[in-house]
C-alpha positions as CSV (number, residue, x, y, z in Angstrom):
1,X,-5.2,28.5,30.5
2,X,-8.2,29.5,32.7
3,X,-8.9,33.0,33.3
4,X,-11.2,34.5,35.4
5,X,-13.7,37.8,34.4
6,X,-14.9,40.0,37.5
7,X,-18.7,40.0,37.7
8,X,-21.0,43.2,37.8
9,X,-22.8,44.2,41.3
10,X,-24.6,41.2,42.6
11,X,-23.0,39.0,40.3
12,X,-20.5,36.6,40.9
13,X,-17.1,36.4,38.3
14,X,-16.7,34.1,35.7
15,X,-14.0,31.6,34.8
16,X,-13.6,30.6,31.3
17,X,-10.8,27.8,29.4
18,X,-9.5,29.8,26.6
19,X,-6.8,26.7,25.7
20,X,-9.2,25.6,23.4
21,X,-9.7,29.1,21.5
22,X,-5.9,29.6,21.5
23,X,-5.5,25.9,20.1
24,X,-7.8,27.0,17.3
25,X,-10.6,24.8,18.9
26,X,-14.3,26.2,18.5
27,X,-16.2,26.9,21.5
28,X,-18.9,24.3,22.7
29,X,-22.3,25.1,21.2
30,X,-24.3,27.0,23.8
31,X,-27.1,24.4,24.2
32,X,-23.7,21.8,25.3
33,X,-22.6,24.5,27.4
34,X,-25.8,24.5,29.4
35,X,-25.5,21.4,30.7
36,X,-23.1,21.7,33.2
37,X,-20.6,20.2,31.2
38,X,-21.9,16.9,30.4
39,X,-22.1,16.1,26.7
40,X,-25.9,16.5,25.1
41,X,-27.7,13.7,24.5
42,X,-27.3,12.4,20.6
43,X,-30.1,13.4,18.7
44,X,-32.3,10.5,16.2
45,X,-30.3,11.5,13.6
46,X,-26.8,11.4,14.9
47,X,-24.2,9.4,13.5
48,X,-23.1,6.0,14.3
49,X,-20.0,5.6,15.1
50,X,-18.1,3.9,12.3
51,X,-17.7,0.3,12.7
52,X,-14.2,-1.2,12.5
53,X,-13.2,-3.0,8.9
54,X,-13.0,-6.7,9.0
55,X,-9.9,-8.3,8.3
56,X,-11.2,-10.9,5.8
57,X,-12.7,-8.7,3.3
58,X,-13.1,-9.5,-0.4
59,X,-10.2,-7.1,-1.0
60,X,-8.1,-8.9,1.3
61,X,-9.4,-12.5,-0.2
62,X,-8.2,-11.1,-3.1
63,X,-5.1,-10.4,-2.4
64,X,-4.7,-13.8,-0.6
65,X,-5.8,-15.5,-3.5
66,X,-3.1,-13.7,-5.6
67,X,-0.4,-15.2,-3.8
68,X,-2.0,-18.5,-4.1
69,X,-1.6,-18.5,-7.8
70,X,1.9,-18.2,-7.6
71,X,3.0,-21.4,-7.0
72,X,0.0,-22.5,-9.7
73,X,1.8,-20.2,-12.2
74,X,5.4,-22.1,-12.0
75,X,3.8,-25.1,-12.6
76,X,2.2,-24.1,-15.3
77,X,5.1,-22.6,-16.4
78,X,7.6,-25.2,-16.0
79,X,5.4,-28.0,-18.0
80,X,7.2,-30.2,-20.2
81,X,10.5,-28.1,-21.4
82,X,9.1,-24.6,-20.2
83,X,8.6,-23.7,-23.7
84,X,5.7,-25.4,-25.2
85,X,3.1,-22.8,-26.9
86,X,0.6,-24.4,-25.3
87,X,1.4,-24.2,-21.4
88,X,3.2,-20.6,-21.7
89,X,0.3,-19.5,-23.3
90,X,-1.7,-21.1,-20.3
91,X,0.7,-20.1,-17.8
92,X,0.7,-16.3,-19.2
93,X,-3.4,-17.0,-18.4
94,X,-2.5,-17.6,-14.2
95,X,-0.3,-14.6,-14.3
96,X,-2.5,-12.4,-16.1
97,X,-5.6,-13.4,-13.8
98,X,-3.5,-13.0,-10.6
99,X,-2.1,-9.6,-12.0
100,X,-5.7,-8.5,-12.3
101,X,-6.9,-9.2,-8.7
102,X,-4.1,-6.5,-8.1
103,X,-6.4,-4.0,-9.6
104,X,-9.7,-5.5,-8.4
105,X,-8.6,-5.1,-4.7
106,X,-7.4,-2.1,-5.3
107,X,-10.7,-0.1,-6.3
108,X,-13.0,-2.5,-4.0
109,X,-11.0,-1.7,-0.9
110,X,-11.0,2.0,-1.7
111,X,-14.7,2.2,-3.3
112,X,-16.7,0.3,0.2
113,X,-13.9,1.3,2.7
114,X,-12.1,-1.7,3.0
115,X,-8.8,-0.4,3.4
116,X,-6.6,-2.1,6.2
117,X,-3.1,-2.2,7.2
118,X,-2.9,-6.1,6.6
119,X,-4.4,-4.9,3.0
120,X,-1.8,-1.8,2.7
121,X,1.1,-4.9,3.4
122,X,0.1,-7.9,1.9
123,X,-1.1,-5.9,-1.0
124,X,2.5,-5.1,-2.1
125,X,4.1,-8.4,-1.0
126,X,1.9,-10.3,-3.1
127,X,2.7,-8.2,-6.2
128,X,6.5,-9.0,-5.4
129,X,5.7,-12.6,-4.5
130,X,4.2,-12.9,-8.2
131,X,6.7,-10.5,-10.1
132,X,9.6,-12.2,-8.8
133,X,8.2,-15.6,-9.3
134,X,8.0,-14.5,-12.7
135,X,11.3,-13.4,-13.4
136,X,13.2,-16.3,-11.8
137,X,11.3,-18.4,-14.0
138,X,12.2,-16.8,-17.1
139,X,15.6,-16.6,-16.3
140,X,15.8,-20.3,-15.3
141,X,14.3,-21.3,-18.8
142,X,16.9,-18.4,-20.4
143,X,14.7,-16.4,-22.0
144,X,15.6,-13.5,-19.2
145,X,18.9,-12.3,-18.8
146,X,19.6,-13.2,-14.6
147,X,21.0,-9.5,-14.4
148,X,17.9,-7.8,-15.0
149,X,16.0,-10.1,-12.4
150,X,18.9,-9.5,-9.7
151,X,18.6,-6.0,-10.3
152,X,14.6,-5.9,-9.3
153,X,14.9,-8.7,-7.1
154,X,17.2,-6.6,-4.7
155,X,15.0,-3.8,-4.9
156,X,12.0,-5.7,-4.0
157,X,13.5,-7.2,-1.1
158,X,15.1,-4.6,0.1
159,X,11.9,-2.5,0.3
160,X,10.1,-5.3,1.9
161,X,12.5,-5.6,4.7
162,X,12.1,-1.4,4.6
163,X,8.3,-2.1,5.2
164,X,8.8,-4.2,8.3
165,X,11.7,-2.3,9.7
166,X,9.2,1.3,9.4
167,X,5.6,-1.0,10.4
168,X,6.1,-0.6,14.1
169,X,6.3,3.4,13.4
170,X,3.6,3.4,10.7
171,X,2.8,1.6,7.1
172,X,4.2,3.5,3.8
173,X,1.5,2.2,0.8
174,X,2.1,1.9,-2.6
175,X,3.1,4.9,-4.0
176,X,1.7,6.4,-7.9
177,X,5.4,5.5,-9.1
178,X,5.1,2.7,-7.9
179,X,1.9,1.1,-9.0
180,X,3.5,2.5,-12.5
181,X,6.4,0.3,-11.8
182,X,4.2,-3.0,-11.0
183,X,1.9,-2.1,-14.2
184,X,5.3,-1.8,-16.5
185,X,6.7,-5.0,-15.1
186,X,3.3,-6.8,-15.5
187,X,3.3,-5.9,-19.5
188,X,7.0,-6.7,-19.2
189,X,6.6,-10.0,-18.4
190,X,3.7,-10.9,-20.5
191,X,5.3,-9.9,-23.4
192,X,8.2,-12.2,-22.2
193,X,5.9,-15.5,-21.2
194,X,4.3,-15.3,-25.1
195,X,5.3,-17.5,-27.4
196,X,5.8,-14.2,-29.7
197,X,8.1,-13.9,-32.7
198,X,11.5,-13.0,-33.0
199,X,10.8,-9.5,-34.7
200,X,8.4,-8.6,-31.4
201,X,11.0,-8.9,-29.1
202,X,12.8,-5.6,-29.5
203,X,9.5,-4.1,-28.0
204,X,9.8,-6.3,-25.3
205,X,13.6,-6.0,-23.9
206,X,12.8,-2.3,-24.2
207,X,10.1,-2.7,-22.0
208,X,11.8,-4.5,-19.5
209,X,14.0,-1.6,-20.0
210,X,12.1,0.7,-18.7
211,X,11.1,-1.5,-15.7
212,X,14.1,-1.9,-14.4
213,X,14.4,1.9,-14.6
214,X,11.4,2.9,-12.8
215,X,12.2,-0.2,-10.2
216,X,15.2,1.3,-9.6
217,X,13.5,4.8,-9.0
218,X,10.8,3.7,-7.3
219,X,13.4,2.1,-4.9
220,X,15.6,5.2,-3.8
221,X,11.8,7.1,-3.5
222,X,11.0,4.5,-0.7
223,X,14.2,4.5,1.0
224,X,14.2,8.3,1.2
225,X,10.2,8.3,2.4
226,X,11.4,5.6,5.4
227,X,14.2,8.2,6.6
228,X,12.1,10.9,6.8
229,X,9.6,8.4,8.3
230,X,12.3,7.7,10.8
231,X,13.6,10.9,11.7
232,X,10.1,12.3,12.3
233,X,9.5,9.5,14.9
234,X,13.3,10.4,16.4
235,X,12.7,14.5,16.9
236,X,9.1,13.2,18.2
237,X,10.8,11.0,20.9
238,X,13.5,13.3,21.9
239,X,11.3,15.9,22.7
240,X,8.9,13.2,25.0
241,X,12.2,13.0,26.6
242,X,13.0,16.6,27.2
């Protein structure tokens, strides 16, 4: 809003934008003001402007690299009868290593600024890609019931197709519950791919347990995080169209 102050004798009014103040904005410094509007010169030490984040970053290579290893880890895996000591022990090696790149690109993309919405998407698709790669394998060889790996299966897919569905509106990253979830599922499953014995494997179905539960949590958080998502974007276009 622009309003106008009536000058003293000799002196002509003045006209002044108070949107700004109203919005909460600060006035321009009075050195800016002086220059008839234009912006002041940036002094030697004013900052750069920050410079976009490539796409292929090592937290990205990282990432890529962990969905490499999934097909290397069911063939590992399925050597001989899929139960020799040997190649599960070798194959529980591939899974652990591409587990850990999950971490590793984690902290490197948030430590040098590496964050990016390919990171924040293919992040989370390669843990699924590896998880469920993992539990369909079990399951083929029998040492997983198929129940628990339909149960998590669903979930994961039905979140991903959540993640495209909300992309064009904005990208939801992994949450603290969860990372949780993926950490549970990893010990889960390594328990699972050893060649342990028979008096371990209480500790190990109760595990699983427990990541099925969070899975299932996890789920129903992201479904109801994409609705309000969704209905944010719907009041904002309604009122564009008022």
């Amino acid at each position: 809003m622009l309003t106008c102050r009536p000058g003293g004798p000799g002196s002509a009014s003045s006209c002044g934008d108070v949107r700004g103040a109203e919005a909460g904005v600060s006035a321009p410094h009075p050195e800016v003001a002086g220059t008839g509007g234009a912006a002041a010169a940036p002094g030697p030490h004013a900052p750069a402007a920050a410079e976009p984040v490539p796409l292929w970053n090592i937290a990205n290579i990282l990432t890529m690299l962990r969905i490499v290893l999934v097909p290397v880890f069911l063939l590992v895996l399925f050597v001989g009868d899929g139960h020799d000591v040997a190649w599960r022990i070798a194959a529980t090696g591939v899974f652990a290593v591409a587990a850990i790149t999950d971490r590793i690109d984690g902290q490197l993309a948030r430590k040098y600024g590496l964050v990016t919405d390919f990171g924040k998407l293919a992040d989370p698709i390669a843990d699924k890609a590896l998880i469920g790669a993992a539990l369909v394998g079990l399951s083929l060889l029998g040492d997983l019931s198929w129940w628990v790996t339909g149960i998590i299966a669903a979930r994961e897919l039905g979140v991903t197709a959540l993640r495209f569905f909300v992309l064009r509106h904005a990208v939801i990253p992994a949450s603290r519950g969860g990372k949780a979830k993926t950490l549970v599922q990893t010990l889960a499953i390594v328990l699972y791919l050893l060649p342990l014995p028979e008096a371990a494997m209480p500790f190990a179905v109760a595990l699983m347990g427990l990541a099925v539960i969070l899975t299932v949590g996890t789920g129903i958080d992201y479904v109801v995080q994409a609705a309000r998502l969704r209905a944010g974007v719907h009041r904002v276009e309604q009122q564009h169209g008022e």
